[in-house]
C-alpha positions in Angstrom: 50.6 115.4 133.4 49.3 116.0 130.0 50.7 119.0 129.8 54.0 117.4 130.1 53.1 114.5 127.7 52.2 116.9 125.2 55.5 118.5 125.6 57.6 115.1 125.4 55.7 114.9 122.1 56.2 117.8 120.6 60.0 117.5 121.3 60.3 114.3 119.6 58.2 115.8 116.6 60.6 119.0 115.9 63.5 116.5 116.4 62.4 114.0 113.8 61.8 116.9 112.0 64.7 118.8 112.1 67.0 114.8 111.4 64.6 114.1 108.5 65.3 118.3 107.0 69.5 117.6 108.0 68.9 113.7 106.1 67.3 115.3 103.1 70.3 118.1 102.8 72.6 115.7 103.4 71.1 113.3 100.8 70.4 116.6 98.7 74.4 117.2 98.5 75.4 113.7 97.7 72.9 112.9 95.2 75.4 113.2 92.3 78.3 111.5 94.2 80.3 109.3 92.0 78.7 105.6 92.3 80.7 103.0 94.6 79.6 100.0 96.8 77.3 99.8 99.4 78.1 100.9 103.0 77.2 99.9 106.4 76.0 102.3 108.9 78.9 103.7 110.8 81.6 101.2 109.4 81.2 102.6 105.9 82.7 100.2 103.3 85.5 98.7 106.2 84.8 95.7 105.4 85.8 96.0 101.7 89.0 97.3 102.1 92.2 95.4 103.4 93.7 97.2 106.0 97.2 95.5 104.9 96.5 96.9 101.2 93.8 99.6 101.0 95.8 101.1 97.6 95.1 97.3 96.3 91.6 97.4 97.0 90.7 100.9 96.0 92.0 99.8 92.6 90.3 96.8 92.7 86.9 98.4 93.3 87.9 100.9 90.5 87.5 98.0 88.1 84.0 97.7 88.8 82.7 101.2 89.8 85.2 102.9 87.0 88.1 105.8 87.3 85.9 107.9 89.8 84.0 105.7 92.7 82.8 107.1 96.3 84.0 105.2 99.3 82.9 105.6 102.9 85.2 105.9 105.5 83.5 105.4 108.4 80.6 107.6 108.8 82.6 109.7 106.2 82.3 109.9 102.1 85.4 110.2 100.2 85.9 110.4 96.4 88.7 108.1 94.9 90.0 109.1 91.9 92.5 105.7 89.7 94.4 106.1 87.0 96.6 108.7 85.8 94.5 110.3 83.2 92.4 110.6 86.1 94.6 112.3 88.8 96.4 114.2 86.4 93.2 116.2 85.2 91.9 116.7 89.3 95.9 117.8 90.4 97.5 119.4 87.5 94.3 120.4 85.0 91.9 121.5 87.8 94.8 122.4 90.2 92.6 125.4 91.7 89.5 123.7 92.2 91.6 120.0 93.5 94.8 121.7 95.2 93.3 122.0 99.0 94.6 119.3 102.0 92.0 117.2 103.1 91.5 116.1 106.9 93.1 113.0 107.8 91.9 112.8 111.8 95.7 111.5 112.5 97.4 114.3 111.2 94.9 117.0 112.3 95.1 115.9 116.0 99.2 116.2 115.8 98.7 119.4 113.8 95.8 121.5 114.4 95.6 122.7 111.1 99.5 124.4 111.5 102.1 123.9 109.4 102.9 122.9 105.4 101.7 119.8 104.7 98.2 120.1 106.6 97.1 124.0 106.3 95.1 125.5 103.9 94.1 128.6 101.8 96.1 131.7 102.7 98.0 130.1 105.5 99.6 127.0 103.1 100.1 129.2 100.1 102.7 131.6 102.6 104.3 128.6 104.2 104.6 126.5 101.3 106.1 129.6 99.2 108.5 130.4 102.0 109.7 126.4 102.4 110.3 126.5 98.7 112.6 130.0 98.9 114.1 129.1 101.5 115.3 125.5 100.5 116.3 127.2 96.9 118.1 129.5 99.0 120.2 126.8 100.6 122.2 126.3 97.3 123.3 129.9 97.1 125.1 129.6 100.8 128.7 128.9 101.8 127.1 125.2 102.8 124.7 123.4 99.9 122.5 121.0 100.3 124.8 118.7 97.8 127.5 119.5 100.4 125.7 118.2 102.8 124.5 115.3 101.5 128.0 114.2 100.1 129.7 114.3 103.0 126.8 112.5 104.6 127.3 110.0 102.1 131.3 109.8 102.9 130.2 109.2 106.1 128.6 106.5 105.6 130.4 104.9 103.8 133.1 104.6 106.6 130.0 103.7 108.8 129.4 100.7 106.5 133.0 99.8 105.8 133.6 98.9 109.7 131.1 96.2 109.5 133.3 94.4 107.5 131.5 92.4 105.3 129.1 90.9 108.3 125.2 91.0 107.6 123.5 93.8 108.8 119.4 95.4 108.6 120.3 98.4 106.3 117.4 100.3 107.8 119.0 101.9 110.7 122.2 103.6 108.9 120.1 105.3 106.1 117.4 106.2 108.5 120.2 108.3 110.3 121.6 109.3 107.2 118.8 111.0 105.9 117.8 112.2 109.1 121.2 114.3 109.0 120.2 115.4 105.9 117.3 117.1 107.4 118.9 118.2 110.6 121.6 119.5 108.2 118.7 121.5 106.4 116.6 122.1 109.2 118.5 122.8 112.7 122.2 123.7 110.7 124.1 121.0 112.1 124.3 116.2 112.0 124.5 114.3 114.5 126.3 111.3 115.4 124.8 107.9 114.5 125.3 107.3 118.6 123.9 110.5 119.4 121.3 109.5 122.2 118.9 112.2 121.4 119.5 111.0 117.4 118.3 107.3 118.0 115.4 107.8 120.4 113.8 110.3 117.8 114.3 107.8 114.7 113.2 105.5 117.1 109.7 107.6 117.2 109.7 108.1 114.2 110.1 104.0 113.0 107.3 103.2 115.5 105.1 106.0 113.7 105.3 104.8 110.5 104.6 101.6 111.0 101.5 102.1 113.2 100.2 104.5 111.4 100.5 101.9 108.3 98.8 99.4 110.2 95.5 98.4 110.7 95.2 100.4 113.8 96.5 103.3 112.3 93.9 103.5 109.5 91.2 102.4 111.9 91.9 105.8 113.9 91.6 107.9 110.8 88.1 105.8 110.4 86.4 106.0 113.5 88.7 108.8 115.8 85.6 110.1 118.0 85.8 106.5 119.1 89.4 105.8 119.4 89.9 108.1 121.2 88.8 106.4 124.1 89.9 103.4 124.0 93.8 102.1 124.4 95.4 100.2 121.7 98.7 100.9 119.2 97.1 104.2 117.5 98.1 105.9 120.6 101.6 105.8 120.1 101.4 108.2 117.1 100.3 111.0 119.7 102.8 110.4 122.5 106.0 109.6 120.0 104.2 113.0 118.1 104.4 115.0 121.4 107.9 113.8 122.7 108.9 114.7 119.0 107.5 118.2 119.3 109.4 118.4 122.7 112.1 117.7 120.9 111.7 120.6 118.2 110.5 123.3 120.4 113.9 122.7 122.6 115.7 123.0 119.0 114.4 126.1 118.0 114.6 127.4 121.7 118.3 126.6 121.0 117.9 128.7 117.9 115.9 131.8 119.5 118.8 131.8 122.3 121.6 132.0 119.5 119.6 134.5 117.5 121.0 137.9 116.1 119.0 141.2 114.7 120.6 140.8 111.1 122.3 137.7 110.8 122.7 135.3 108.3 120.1 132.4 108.5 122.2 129.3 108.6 119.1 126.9 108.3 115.2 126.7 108.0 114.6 127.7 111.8 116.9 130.4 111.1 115.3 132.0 107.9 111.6 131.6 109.8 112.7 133.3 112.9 113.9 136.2 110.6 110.7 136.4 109.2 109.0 136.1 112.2 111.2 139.5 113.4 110.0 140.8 110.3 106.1 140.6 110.6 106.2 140.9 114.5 103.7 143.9 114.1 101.6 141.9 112.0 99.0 140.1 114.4 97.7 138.4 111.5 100.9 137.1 110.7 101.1 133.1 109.7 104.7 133.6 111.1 104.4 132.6 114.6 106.2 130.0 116.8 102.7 127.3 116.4 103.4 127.3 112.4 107.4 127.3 112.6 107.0 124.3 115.4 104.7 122.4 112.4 106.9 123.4 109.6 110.1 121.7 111.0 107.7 118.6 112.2 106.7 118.2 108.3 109.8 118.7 106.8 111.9 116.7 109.0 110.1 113.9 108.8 108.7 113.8 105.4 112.3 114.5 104.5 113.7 111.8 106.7 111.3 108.9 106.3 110.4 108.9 102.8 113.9 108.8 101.5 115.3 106.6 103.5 112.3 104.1 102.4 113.0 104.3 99.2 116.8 103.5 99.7 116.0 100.4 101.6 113.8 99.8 98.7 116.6 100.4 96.5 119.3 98.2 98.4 116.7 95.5 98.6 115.7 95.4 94.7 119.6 95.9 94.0 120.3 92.4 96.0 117.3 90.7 93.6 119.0 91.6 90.2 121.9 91.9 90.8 122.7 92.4 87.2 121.4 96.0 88.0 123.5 96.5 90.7 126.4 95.6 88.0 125.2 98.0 85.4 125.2 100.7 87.7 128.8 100.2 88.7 129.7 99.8 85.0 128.5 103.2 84.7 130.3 104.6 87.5 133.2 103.6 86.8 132.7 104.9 83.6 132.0 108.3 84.8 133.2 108.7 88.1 135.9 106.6 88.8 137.2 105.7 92.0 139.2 108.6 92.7 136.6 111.0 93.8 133.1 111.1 95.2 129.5 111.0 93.0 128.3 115.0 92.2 125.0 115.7 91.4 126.1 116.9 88.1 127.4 113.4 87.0 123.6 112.5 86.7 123.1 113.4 83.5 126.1 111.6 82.0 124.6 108.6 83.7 121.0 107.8 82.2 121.1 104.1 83.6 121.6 104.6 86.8 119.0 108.0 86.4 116.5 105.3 85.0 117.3 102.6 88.1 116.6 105.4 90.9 113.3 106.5 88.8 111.6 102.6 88.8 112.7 102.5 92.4 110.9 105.1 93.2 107.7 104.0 90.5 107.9 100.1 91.8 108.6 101.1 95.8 105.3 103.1 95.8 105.9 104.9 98.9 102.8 106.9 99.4 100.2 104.7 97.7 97.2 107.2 98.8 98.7 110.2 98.7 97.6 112.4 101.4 94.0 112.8 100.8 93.4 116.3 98.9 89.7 118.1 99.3 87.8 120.4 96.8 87.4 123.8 97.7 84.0 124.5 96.4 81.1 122.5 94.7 83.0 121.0 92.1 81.3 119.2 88.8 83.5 116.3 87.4 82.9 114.2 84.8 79.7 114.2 85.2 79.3 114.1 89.1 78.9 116.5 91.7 81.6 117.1 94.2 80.8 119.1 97.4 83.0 121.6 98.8 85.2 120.1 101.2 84.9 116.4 100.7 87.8 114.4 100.8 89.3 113.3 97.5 91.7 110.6 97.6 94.4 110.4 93.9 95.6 107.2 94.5 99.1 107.3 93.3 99.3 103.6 93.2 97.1 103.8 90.5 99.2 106.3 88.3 102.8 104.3 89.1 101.0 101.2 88.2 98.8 102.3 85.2 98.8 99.7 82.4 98.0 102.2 80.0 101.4 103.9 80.7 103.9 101.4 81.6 105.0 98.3 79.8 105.0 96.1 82.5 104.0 98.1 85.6 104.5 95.4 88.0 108.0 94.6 87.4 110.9 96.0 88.2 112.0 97.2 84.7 114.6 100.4 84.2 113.6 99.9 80.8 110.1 101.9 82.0 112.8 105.3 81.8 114.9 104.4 78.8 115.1 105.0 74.9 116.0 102.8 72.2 119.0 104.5 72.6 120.1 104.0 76.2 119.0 107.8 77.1 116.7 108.8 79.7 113.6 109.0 78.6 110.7 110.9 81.0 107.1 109.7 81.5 104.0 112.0 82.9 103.3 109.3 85.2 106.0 109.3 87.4 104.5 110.8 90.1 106.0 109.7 93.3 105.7 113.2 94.5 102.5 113.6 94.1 101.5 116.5 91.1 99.7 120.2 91.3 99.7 122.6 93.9 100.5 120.1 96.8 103.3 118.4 95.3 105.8 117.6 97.8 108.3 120.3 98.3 111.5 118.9 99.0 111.5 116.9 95.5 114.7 118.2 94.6 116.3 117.5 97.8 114.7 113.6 98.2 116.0 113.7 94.1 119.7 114.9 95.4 120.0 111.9 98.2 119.0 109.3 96.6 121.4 109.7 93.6 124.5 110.8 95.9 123.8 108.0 98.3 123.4 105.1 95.8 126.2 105.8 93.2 128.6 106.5 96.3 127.6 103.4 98.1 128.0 101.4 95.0 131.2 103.3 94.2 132.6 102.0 97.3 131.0 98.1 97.8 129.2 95.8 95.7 125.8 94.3 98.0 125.3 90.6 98.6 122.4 89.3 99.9 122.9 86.0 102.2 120.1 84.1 100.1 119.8 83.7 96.4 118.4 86.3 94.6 115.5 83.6 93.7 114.3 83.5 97.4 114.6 87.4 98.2 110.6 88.2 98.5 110.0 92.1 97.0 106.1 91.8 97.4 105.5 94.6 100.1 105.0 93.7 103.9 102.0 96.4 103.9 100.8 99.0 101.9 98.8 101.8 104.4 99.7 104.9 104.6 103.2 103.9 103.3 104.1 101.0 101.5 107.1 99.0 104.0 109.1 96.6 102.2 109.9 92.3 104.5 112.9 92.8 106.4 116.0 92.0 105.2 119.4 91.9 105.6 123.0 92.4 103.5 126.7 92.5 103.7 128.7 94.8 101.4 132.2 93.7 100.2 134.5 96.7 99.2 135.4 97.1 95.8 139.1 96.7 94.4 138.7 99.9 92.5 137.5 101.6 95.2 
């Protein structure tokens, strides 16, 4: 009997021990954490931050604790960094010690660590490199992107045309047309905007967004060891995620199938499959069917999501001033004309409607936390100690609203991107993509769509709104993980020069 009690005791002693020796390591590696506010036990600082608005009150809490503050998430410490002086000197100056992908639980439990946008080290510098090639690689085929995306745009048009001037919710139509875009780049080939397979997966991919914007959705990426077991919204991001997957795998089993020794890729799953013939000796290889599978799940819908957002946003702050909306068709009938469809080379001859898409994309503020980034070793900055792999969080929101670098940052002004002579003028801030190493690869493409899309809609109808511009509401609905503008609705009326 006191044998045992003896041994109850000592047990508890070399575990109060051993949590009070973890406690003062812990408390050892976070002594020279930026300052921030005070945090519950397990909740973290919750409390503080509006689920509906967490980019508002990040910047908010910037204001008091300065440019570089600690949050806790949860049980978790992350480092916010505001302003763009700020997240310009982490992501662009300090690119090596700033550029790896921090965990966010969501993504890592649809992911595993595979693919572009949530690998690191050696594994993200080869996929990353290869996405890059390959989508350069697109514009020296028989098929560009640009093709693509104007005929998509022709499409569309006729799409619109047939609603004859009736309201309608713009979302659904650009959602498919930038989907094609990506199934275009991606699988080789569009679908129809009645394609059953087409609106279930844009149906996923709708419900995703919004969840994972919503207070549920950034509850999970708080607290996932106990979300997990318990039901609620947050588990339709894995289900829609897996039926998604299903949906790829069949797509590339489609592709393996078709597959020739020495043919000539005719899309992304085609140039990785050669590659993967190519290193099939290699057992180390990142090339396998677990990173190609993630790949084409990042791409498409970062690709498809994202710019389609920002197009709604676009229509929506087009309906609001509508003196803009008249600018821009000033312009294009200037340069354009009514006989032939926008190019991608007409953009430079048109620095006001170049300046319109850029404040869409700096007022719509898509991404408002950027996907959280992590430091890859013990990292000293300005004047605090970062440990290796804590999460770092550039708030973006912060850099497209800077005072310091926008006249009036929150209005919608095209002015922000334009001379005293009319020209386009460029600004370091205007990062909507993100900066560094982890800047968002398909730039150039999102850059491509909008532009093609807007001028050609445009070209084609002038957009009403069934209110007064004086009642259309442009404050966002939420602002999570992406920033989703009220519902709305428009009629377009054709042009008589179109």
């Amino acid at each position: 009997m006191d044998f045992s009690a003896a041994g109850v005791t000592f047990a508890v002693l070399v575990l109060t021990v051993v949590l009070l020796v973890r406690s003062w390591r812990r408390k050892g590696r976070l002594s020279r954490l930026p300052p921030g506010p005070p945090a519950l036990p397990f909740l973290g600082n919750a409390l503080q931050i509006d689920k509906r608005a967490p980019d508002q009150s990040l910047i908010k809490l910037s204001r008091k604790y300065g440019p570089v503050f600690t949050v806790w998430l949860g049980p978790r410490p992350a480092v916010v960094l505001c302003g763009f002086e700020t997240v310009k000197e982490a992501l662009v100056d300090r690119a090596d010690d700033f550029g790896a992908r921090g965990t966010v639980p969501s993504i890592r439990k649809v992911t595993n660590g595979y693919g572009i946008a949530s690998s690191n080290g050696h594994r993200s510098c080869l996929l990353r490199r290869f996405a890059v090639a390959t989508l350069r690689d697109f514009g020296k085929g028989n098929k560009t992107p640009e093709d693509f995306v104007r005929q998509e745009a022709e499409h569309l048009v006729e799409v619109v045309r047939k609603t004859k001037e009736s309201p309608f919710d713009p979302t659904f139509l650009l959602t498919c047309a930038t989907a094609n875009i990506m199934c275009a780049i991606v699988f080789g080939n569009r679908f129809d905007y009645t394609d059953a397979k087409l609106l279930t997966l844009l149906g996923m991919i709708t419900e995703n967004m919004r969840v994972i914007s919503s207070p549920w959705g950034q509850l999970y990426d708080l607290l996932p060891n106990l979300l997990d077991y318990l039901p609620g919204p947050h588990n339709r991001l894995f289900e829609n995620a897996a039926k998604i997957k299903s949906f790829l795998r069949e797509m590339i089993q489609n592709h393996k199938d078709k597959h020739t020794k020495g043919s000539t890729p005719k899309d992304f799953i085609d140039s990785f499959l050669i590659k993967m013939e190519e290193e099939k000796d290699d057992p180390n290889s990142e090339f396998n069917d677990e990173n190609l599978l993630l790949s084409t799940f990042n791409i498409f819908l970062a690709g498809t999501d994202t710019t389609s957002s920002t197009m709604r946003w676009g229509l929506l702050l087009f309906l609001k001033y509508p003196e803009v909306q008249e600018k821009i068709q000033s312009e294009i009938d200037k340069v354009i004309g009514s006989n032939r469809t926008p190019t991608i080379a007409d953009r430079e001859k048109m620095p006001y409607t170049n300046a319109v898409i850029h404040e869409i994309q700096r007022y719509s503020n898509i991404i408002p936390l950027n996907l959280p980034h992590t430091v890859s070793r013990d990292t000293e900055f300005r004047g605090f100690m970062i440990p290796k792999g804590m999460i770092v969080i550039p708030l973006l929101a912060s850099v497209l609203y800077d005072s310091s670098c926008w006249e009036r940052p929150e209005s919608f002004n095209p002015d922000h991107f334009l001379d005293e002579k009319g020209q386009m003028k460029e600004n370091e801030a205007f990062m909507p993509f993100s900066a560094g190493k982890r800047m968002c690869i398909g730039e150039a493409v999102a850059q491509m769509q909008l532009f093609l899309f807007l001028t050609t809609l445009l070209q084609n109808f002038t957009l009403r709104s069934l209110t007064g511009p004086n009642t259309i509401d442009i404050t966002p609905l939420s602002s999570g993980f992406s920033t989703l503008h009220r519902p709305y609705q428009l009629y377009c009326v054709p042009r008589k020069s179109a």
